[in-house]
C-alpha positions, 0 to 999 in steps of 0.5 A, spaced: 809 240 451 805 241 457 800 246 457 800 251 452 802 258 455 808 262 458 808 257 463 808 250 458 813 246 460 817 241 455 819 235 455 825 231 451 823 224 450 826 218 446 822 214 442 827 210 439 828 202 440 835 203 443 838 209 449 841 216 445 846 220 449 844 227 449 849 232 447 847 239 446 840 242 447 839 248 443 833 253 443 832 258 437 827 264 437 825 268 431 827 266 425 830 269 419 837 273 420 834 275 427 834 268 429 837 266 436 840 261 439 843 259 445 844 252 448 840 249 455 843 243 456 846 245 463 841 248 468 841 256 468 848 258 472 844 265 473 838 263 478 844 259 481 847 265 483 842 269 484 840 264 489 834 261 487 835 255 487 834 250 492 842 246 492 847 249 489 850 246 483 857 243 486 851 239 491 845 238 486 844 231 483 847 231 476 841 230 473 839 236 477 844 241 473 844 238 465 840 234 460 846 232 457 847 224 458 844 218 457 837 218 456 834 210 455 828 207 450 821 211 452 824 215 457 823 223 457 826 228 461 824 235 463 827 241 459 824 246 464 818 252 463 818 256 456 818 263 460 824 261 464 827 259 457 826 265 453 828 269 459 834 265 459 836 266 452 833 273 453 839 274 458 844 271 454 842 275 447 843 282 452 850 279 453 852 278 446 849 283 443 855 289 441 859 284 441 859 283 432 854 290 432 849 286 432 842 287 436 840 279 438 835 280 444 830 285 439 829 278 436 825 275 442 821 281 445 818 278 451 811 280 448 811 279 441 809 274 438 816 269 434 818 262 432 821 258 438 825 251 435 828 246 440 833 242 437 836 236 440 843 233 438 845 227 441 849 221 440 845 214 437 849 207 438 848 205 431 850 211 427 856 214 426 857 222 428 851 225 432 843 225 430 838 231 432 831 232 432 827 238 433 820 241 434 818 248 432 812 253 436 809 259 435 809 263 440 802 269 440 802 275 442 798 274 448 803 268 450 799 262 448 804 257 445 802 252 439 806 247 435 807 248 427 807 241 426 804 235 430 811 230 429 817 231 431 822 232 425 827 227 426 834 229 422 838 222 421 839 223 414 847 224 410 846 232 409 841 232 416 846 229 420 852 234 417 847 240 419 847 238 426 854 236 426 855 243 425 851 246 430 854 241 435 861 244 434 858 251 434 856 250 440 862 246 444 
């Protein structure tokens, strides 16, 4: 994470000995039976509609529309700006609300304070299915940002990887 507001931006880096392939990329706000997520691995079809953005997609680079490739040993990747990704998943949660009764985007009022989780699922070389990692912040009312742990949680364990399995078809 860089910077500590609404403006932060994260980054996805590897760390590992060997180059990963990212998947899926998923943002989570709240927690609880509120808890919504939406994947972000694809850049926001909205601003390109909309016209904010420079390219379009069909002539933008590949790596200017997805986070969903190879990422090499010690290398990182910018997720975007914590604003934009909650008013992102804001977005979709209005969308999707009505569809099963349930009111997602009260979840993640832009101004109260929420737990926002950004998970990683991707695909490592030497292990069989896929592997995640994931870093969890709070998000004060007064929009600082502040990370719960220190690390990194790395989820490479038998019922980790089953967890992260799941999520992955969740969101094909």
């Amino acid at each position: 994470m860089l910077g500590n507001s609404d403006k932060a931006r994260f980054l996805i880096s590897n760390m590992s000995q060997e180059a990963i392939h990212i998947d899926k990329v998923l943002v989570c706000v709240g927690s609880g039976e509120d808890r919504v997520c939406e994947q972000v691995t694809d850049a926001d079809p909205e601003r390109d509609s909309h016209g904010n953005e420079q390219k379009s997609m069909l002539s933008a680079r590949l790596d200017e529309v997805t986070v969903q490739g190879p990422l090499g040993s010690g290398k990182c990747i910018e997720l975007g700006a914590f604003a934009h990704l909650l008013n992102r998943i804001w977005r979709r949660a209005e969308i999707n609300n009505g569809e099963d009764g349930v009111s997602r985007s009260n979840a993640i009022e832009t101004d109260d304070a929420c737990r926002v989780e950004i998970i990683v699922i991707a695909v490592y070389s030497s292990e069989k299915g896929v592997v995640g990692a994931s870093r969890a912040f709070w998000r004060k009312e007064d929009g600082a940002l502040s990370p719960e742990n220190v690390k990194t949680d790395q989820h490479t364990g038998f019922f980790a990887r089953r967890r992260m399995a799941r999520l992955h078809a969740q969101y094909v």
